[in-house]
C-alpha positions, 0 to 999 in steps of 0.5 A: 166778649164772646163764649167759644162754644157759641160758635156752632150754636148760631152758626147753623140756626143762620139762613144760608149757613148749614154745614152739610147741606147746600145754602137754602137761599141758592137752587138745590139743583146743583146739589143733587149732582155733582156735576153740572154738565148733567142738568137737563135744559128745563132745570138748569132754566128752572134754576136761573128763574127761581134765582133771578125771582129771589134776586128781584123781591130782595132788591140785590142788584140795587144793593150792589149798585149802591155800594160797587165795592160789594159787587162781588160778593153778591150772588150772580144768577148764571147757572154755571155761576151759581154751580161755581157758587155751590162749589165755592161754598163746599171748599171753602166754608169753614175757612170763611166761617173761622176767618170771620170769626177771628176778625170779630175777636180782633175787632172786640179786642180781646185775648182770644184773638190768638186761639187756634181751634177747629170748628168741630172743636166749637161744636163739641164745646157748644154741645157740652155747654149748651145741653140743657135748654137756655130755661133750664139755665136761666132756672139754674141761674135764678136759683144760684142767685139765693145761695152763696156757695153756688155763687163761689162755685161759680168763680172758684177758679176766676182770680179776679172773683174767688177771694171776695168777701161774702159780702163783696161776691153778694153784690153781684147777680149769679147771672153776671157770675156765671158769664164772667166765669165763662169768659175767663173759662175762654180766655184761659183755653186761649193761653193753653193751646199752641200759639201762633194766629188763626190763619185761613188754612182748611180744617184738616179733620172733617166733621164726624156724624157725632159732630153734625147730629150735635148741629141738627139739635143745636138748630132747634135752640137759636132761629134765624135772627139775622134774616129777620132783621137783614132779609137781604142777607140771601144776596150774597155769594154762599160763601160771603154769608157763612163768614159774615155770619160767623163775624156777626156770632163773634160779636153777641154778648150774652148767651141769654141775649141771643134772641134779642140779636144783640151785637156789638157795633164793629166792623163787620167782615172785610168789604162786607162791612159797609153794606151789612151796616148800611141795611142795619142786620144787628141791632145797637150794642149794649154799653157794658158785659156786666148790663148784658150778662144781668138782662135776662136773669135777676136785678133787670132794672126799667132801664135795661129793659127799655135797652133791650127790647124797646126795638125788639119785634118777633117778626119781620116785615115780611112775616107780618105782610104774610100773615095779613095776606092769610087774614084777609081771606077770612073764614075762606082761610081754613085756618086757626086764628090766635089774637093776644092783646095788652088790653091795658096799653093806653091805661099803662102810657097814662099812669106810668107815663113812660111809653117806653117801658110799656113799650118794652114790657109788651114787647118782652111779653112777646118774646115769652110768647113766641117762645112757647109756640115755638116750642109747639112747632116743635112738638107738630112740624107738620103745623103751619104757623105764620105770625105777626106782631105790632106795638099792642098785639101779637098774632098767630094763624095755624094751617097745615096738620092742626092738631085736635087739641090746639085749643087746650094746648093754645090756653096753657101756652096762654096761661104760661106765658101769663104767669111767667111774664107776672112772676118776674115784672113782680120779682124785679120790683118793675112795676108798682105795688098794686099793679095786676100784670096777670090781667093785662094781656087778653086772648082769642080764638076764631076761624078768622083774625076778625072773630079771634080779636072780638074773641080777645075783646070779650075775654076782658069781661071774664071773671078770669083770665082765659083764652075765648073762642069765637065759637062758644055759644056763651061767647056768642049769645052774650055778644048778640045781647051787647050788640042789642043793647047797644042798639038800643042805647044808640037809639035813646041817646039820639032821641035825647040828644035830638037837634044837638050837634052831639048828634052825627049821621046814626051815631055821634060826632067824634068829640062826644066819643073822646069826652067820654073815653078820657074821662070815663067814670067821671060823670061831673066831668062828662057832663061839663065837658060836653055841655061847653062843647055842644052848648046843652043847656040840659044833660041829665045824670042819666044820659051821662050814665048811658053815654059812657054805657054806650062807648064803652061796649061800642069800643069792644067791637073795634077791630085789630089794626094790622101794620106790617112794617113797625116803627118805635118812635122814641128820642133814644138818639136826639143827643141834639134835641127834638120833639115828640108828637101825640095824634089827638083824637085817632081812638076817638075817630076809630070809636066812631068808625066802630060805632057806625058799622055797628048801627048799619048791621044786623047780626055778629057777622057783618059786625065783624065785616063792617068794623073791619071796612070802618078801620080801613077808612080811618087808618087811610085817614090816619096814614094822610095826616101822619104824611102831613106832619112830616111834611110840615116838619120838613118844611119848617126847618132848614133841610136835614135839620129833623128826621121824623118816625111815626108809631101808631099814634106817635112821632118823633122828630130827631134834631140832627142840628139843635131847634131854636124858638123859630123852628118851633113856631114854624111847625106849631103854626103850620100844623095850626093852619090846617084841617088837622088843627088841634090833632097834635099835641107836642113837646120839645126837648132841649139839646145837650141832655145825655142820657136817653130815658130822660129825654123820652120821660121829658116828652111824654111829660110835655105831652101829658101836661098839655093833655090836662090842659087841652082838657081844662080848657075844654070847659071853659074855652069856645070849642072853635077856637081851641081847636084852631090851636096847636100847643106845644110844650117846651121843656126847658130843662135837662133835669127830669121832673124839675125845671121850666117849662115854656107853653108855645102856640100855633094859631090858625089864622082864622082863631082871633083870641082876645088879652081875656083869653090869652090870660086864661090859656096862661093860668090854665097851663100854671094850673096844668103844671101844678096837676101834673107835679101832684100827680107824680107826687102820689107816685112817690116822685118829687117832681116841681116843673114850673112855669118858664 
C-alpha cells in the first residue's frame, strides 16, 4: 500500500535526491558551469580529491567489488565522469524516479500499478494533503477517534466502510480509517486516469516555481532516513540513487511511520536490488497495513510497540562518533551540552521483565525528543546540533550561533517531551496503574558531556522533574557536600571493616558494591549476603545503613558511557532457538570504578576527569570478556550453528540450526572454566517457538530466575565455589509463563561440589522458580513454571 501524495514528500528529504539542484554527495564544480571544458586545472583536481576521499571512507569500491553486478552503477571519480554523471542526472532524473516508483507498485501489487501521472502532479497531491504538519494530523486523528460522525466522515466514499453499523465501524481506530480511505482515494484516481503503463518516457511539463517552493517546505517535514540507515547510499551514480529512492518511497507503509524508515521487504530497483539488501537501507517490514495505520495513533498495543521501535535509533554510527569526537574535547569545546537519560532502566527491566518493551519505550521516548530539537533547528539554522543516542541516553552538543536563551528553551522541550511521552504510555493502557513515567527520563546541562550527565544525575534528587545546569551554585555546592560526605563514609566504613576482605585498595571489592546495589533497602539481606560472602563474624545495623548510604551516592557520579555503533540483542529471529546471555556484575565493577576515582580527588572537576578515566578502563575490560563469550559461543558448536550480538550488558546467540543438550554444556563449561567464571547468567530457549515476544519474554524469564537463585545461594554457598559456576536456564517449554524448566551448569575444574551441595543448588532452583511465578502472580499474570 503507498499514498500518491507521499511521492515528493520523501523524495526531496533523500541525500543526493533534489529536484533542482545538483546531488549533494558529487562535486558542485560542475554545477556552476555548464561546460566542463571551462574548469580550471586546480578545481577539476579539487573535484577528483573530495570525490576519491568520500569514495574511500564509504567503502565503495569494495561494495563494487562484492557485488560486480553494481559495478556500473557506482560513481566513478573521473572529472569528466563525474561531469557525465551530473548531466546524466539533469536528462534523466525523473525517468528514473517514476521508474523506480512504478517498480515499487508492481512489486506491492497493488491497483496503482497502472497509473499514469507526473511528478509535478505527486507534488501538488502531496502539498495538499500534507499542509498541515504530521502533529497536527495525528491531533486530528486522536480526536476523530472519540466521534462517531468523523468516523463515518472519513469513509463516506469507501464501500468497503460506509454501511457498517455504528457498532461495527466503532471497532476500528480513526487512524486505521483514515489510511484506509486514503488508500481507496488512490486507487480510485488509478481507475480515472488514462490507461496504459508508466513507461519511461520524460515529463513532458517541467516544474513550475509554485511546484519547487512546495518542495523547499515539503523538505522540512521528513530527514534523511535512508542515508542514515545505508550511508553507502552516496556510491551510486546520481542517477541510480533518485530511482532507488523513489523504489524505497513506493514501498513505506504509513505516513505516521515515515520516520521510522519502515519499508516493505521486496525487491528493490533492478540490479540495485542485491547490494541495497545486502547493506540493510530499510528496516523489516510490518506484517499487516492495518498494525501499520494503528502505530502511532489510538489502540498501539505492547507489541506494536516493541515492532516498531525495538531497533529504532535517531542516530547513525556515524553522528554518534561525531558527537563523541566533540565530547572528548571537553569544556575546550566551546560548546553547549544536553544529557537525557531513563535513570529508571535497570528498575523497568526487573519489574516489568521484558527488556524489549523498556527497549521500545526508551527508544520511543527519543523519537519525541528529537522530534522537538529538530523543531529548534528549525526556528535557529544558524545552530550547530550534533547528536548521539544509545540504549539509555540521548545526547546533544550545540555549536555555531547558540541562542541566549537555550536554556529555557532546552526545559520546555524537556518538559514537552515529558508529558507527551506520559500522556500516551498512560492513554494506551502500556504500563501498569501506578507506574509514574513522568519521572523516569532525567536531564542536564553543562559546557562539557562529563558535567551535562552529573547534571542529569542530580536532577534525580529534585523534588520536580527539571532540566539541571552544571553551572548552578545550587547544583554545585550540594555536589561538593555529597562528595564530602562520601569521603567521609568511605573513611569509617574502611575503619569498620578493617582487615576484611570487604576491604579493596581505597575502596571495596566489587561484590560489596552488587550485594548492595540489588538489594538496596533490604538491610537483613545485606547483611546476611555480605556476612556469608566475607565471613564477618559482626556487621552492625549501622554500617549496613551506611554501606547502602554509601554506594548509592557514590553511583551518582558514574559517568555516561559512550558507544557509537549500537546493537539491539534480542531473539526476534531464533525461529530455530537460541540463548540469551546477561553480563553479571558490569554495574558493579563501573560502581567500583566510580568509587575509586571519587577517593583520589579533590574537588567536582577532577571528579568529572577521573570517573571518566575510571569508565574507560572497565569498558576495555567489558568489551575483552564480551570477545570472550563469543569466542566461546563459536567454538562450542558446530560452525555456522549460532550467530551472537552483544548490547550493552546483553548477548544473544541466534541458532541457525536447533541447539541440542551438548551444545549447551559446551558453552556453559567453557565460560566456567575461565576468569569470567560466574559473570554470565544465561537462558535457552527451545526451537519451534513462533511467535517473537515469547521468545524474549522466555529468555528474560530464564535469566530472572537464575538471578533469585544466584542470590539465594549467595548466602548459604562457599562464595569460591559459586562463583566457579556457570548456570543455565533451560526453558523447556513454548508456552509462556507455564512449563518446565531444566537448571544446566558449567563447572570450573577446580570447584569440587559434594552430593550435599548438588542437593542444595537443586532445592535452591525449585525454591527460585516458585519465587518467580509468585512474583508475576502479584502481576496479575498466572504463571506456573516448574521444574524439569
Amino acid at each position: 500500500m503507498f499514498l500518491v501524495h507521499l511521492l515528493a514528500l520523501i523524495l526531496v528529504s533523500l541525500p543526493g535526491i533534489s529536484i533542482g539542484s545538483y546531488p549533494s554527495g558529487l562535486s558542485v564544480l560542475c554545477m556552476q558551469t555548464k561546460s566542463c571544458s571551462s574548469q580550471t586545472q586546480e578545481m577539476r583536481k579539487l573535484a577528483v580529491a573530495q570525490c576519491e576521499m568520500q569514495i574511500q571512507t564509504l567503502g565503495c569500491e569494495e561494495l563494487g567489488r562484492q557485488f560486480p553486478e553494481m559495478k556500473d552503477s557506482i560513481r566513478s571519480c573521473g572529472f569528466e565522469d563525474q561531469c557525465k554523471a551530473e548531466e546524466d542526472y539533469q536528462n534523466n532524473e525523473e525517468i528514473a524516479c517514476l521508474r523506480g516508483y512504478k517498480n515499487s507498485i508492481v512489486d506491492t501489487g497493488k491497483a496503482m500499478k497502472d497509473m499514469a501521472v507526473s511528478l509535478g502532479e505527486f507534488i501538488d497531491s502531496s502539498w495538499e494533503s500534507f499542509k498541515n504538519s504530521v502533529k497536527d494530523r495525528n491531533q486530528f486523528i486522536k480526536q476523530c477517534n472519540k466521534s462517531l460522525s468523523c468516523k463515518r466522515d472519513l469513509v463516506k466514499d469507501d464501500h468497503r466502510y460506509k454501511n457498517l453499523s455504528d457498532e461495527q465501524l466503532n471497532k476500528y481506530s480513526a487512524a486505521f480509517l483514515y489510511v484506509e480511505a486514503q488508500d481507496m482515494k488512490a486507487w480510485q484516481a488509478s481507475l480515472d486516469r488514462a490507461p496504459g503503463r508508466m513507461g519511461v518516457k520524460a515529463p513532458t511539463t517541467p516544474l513550475t516555481p509554485a511546484q519547487i517552493d512546495k518542495i523547499a517546505d515539503m523538505k522540512a517535514m521528513v530527514r534523511e532516513k535512508i542515508e542514515t540507515e545505508y550511508r553507502k547510499f552516496a556510491c551510486y551514480r546520481p542517477v541510480v540513487q533518485a530511482e532507488m529512492a523513489c523504489y524505497a518511497i513506493g514501498n513505506v507503509i504509513d505516513p505516521t511511520l515515515l520516520f521510522g524508515a519502515v519499508f516493505k521487504g521486496a525487491r528493490l530497483v533492478g540490479a540495485t536490488a542485491k547490494a541495497m539488501t545486502a547493506e540493510k537501507i530499510a528496516a523489516r517490514a510490518e506484517e499487516t497495513e492495518k498494525a501499520g495505520a494503528a502505530l502511532r495513533t489510538a489502540g498501539l498495543s505492547r507489541e506494536n510497540l516493541v515492532k516498531t521501535y525495538l531497533e529504532y535509533s535517531p542516530t547513525s554510527v556515524a553522528q554518534n562518533e561525531k558527537w563523541i569526537s566533540v565530547a572528548e574535547k571537553g569544556v575546550a569545546s566551546k560548546t553547549k551540552f544536553l544529557d537525557v537519560e531513563n535513570s529508571q532502566l535497570k528498575v523497568l527491566n526487573d519489574t516489568l521483565k521484558d527488556k524489549n518493551l523498556v527497549t521500545s519505550l526508551t527508544n520511543y521516548h527519543k523519537k519525541i525528543l528529537f522530534d522537538k530539537i529538530e523543531d529548534l533547528k528549525k526556528q535557529f539554522p544558524d545552530l550547530v546540533i550534533d547528536s548521539y543516542s544509545d540504549f539509555k541516553s540521548s545526547r546533544f552538543a550545540f555549536s555555531g550561533k547558540i541562542p541566549a536563551d537555550l536554556d529555557k528553551r532546552l526545559q520546555a522541550i524537556f518538559k514537552d517531551a515529558n508529558k507527551e511521552f506520559t500522556d500516551y504510555v498512560k492513554s494506551e493502557k502500556i504500563l501498569r496503574e501506578g507506574d509514574t513515567a513522568e519521572t523516569w527520563f532525567r536531564a542536564g546541562t553543562g559546557q562539557s558531556a562529563e558535567q551535562a550527565n552529573v547534571a542529569a544525575r542530580y536532577s534525580r534528587m529534585a523534588e520536580s522533574n527539571e532540566l539541571q545546569s552544571y553551572a548552578q551554585s545550587k547544583l554545585n555546592n550540594d555536589l561538593t557536600t555529597k562528595l564530602n560526605s562520601i569521603e567521609s563514609s568511605r573513611q569509617s566504613l574502611q575503619t569498620q571493616l578493617r582487615n576484611t576482605s570487604a576491604v579493596d585498595g581505597k575502596t571495596f571489592d566489587s561484590d560489596v558494591f552488587d550485594i548492595v546495589r540489588k538489594n538496596m533497602g533490604n538491610d537483613d539481606k545485606i547483611k546476611s549476603a555480605l556476612s556469608q560472602r566475607y565471613a564477618l563474624s559482626e556487621l552492625s545495623p549501622a554500617t549496613v545503613k551506611e554501606l547502602q548510604t554509601y554506594v548509592k551516592t557514590s553511583d551518582e557520579f558514574s559517568p555516561g558511557i559512550f558507544v557509537p555503533k549500537r546493537e539491539v540483542a534480542h531473539l526476534g529471529e531464533a525461529s530455530q532457538g537460541g540463548l540469551s546471555a546477561d553480563v553479571i556484575g558490569l554495574g558493579a565493577s563501573n560502581m567500583k570504578g566510580t568509587a575509586d576515582a571519587l577517593a583520589r580527588s579533590k574537588n567536582l572537576d577532577q571528579v568529572l576527569e577521573e570517573t571518566r578515566k575510571a569508565e574507560k578502563v572497565v569498558t576495555a575490560n567489558f568489551q575483552a570478556q564480551k570477545k570472550y563469550f563469543e569466542d566461546v559461543v563459536r567454538q562450542s558448536v558446530d560452525p555456522g550453528k549460532l550467530k551472537t550480538v552483544c548490547s550493552g550488558d546483553d548477548c544473544v546467540a541466534i541458532a541457525v540450526k536447533p541447539l541440542n543438550e551438548t551444545d549447551k554444556t559446551k558453552i556453559l563449561s567453557g565460560l566456567a572454566n575461565s576468569q569470567y567464571s560466574g559473570k554470565f547468567r544465561l537462558a535457552f530457549i527451545e526451537d519451534g517457538i513462533a511467535d517473537s515476544t515469547t521468545r524474549n519474554m522466555l529468555s528474560t524469564h530464564g535469566e530472572s530466575v537464575e538471578k533469585l537463585l544466584r542470590s539465594s545461594l549467595g548466602s548459604v554457598m562457599e562464595p569460591r565455589k559459586l562463583q566457579g559456576l556457570t548456570f543455565g536456564l533451560d526453558m523447556r517449554t513454548q508456552t509462556l509463563n507455564s512449563g518446565a524448566v531444566k537448571l544446566l551448569m558449567g563447572e570450573n575444574t577446580a570447584v569440587k561440589l559434594s552430593t550435599q551441595e548438588r542437593k542444595l543448588i537443586e532445592q535452591k532452583f525449585s525454591e527460585a522458580l516458585q519465587d518467580f511465578n509468585k512474583s508475576l502472580q502479584k502481576q496479575g499474570i498466572n504463571s506456573n513454571y516448574r521444574p524439569f
